[in-house]
C-alpha positions in Angstrom: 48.8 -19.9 1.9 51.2 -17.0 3.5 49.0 -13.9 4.3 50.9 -11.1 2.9 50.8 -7.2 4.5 48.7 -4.5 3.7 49.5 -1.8 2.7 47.9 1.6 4.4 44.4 2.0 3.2 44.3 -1.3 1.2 40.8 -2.3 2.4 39.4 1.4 1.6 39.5 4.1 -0.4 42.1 6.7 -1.0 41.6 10.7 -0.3 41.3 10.8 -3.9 38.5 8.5 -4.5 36.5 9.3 -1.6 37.2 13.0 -2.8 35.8 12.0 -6.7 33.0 10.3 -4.6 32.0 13.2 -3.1 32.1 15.4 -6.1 29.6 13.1 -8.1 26.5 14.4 -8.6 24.9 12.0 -5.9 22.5 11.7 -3.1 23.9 11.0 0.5 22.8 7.3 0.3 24.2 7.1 -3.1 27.6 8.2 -2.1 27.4 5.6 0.3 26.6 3.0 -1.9 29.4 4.0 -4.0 32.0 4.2 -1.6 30.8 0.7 -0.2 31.0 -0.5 -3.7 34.4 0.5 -4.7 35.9 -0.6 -1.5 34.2 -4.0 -1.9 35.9 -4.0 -5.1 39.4 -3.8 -3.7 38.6 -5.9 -1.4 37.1 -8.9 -4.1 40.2 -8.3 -5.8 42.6 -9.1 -3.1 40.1 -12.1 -1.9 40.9 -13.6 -5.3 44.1 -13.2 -5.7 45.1 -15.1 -2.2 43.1 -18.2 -4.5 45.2 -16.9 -7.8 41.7 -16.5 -9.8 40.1 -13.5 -11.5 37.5 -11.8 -9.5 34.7 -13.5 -11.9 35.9 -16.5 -11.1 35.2 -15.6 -6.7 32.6 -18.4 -6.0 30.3 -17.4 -2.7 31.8 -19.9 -1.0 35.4 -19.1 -1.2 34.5 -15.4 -0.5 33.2 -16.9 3.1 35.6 -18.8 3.0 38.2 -16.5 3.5 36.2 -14.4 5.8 36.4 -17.2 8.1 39.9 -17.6 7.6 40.7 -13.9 8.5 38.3 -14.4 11.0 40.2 -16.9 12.9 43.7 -14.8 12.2 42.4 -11.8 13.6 40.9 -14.2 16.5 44.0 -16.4 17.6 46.8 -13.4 16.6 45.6 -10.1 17.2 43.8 -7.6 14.9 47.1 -6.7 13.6 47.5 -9.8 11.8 44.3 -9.8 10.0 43.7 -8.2 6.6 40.8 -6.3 7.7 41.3 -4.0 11.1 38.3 -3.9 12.6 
């Protein structure tokens, strides 16, 4: 399967959404539970769509499963390669 680019601030969340995060009537930890959930989210959704299935349908395994996979990208081409930069 052909990895496709990302685009800018793909894997997190956009000035706007971190700015609505902040906003919300939430504790610290909260925030950060929200903002780690949201980009989790995106991130699900893009995991599933490289199988072509709904998010629901994500089994555990294919979400390690494609860790591994971008694991071994970002390994034998560079980090630039990889769908997550880090």
């Amino acid at each position: 399967m052909e990895t496709q680019p990302q685009q800018p601030g793909a894997q997190f969340l956009t000035l706007e959404e971190s700015a609505k995060v902040d906003a919300a009537l939430l504790s610290s930890p909260e925030k950060f539970l929200a903002r780690l959930t949201a980009s989790s989210h995106k991130l699900l959704i893009h995991i599933a769509n490289s199988y072509g299935i709904t998010v629901e349908e994500l089994s555990t395994q294919q979400i390690i499963a494609w860790f591994e996979k971008d694991g071994k990208i970002r390994r034998e081409q560079g980090i630039e390669a990889a769908y997550l930069k880090w």
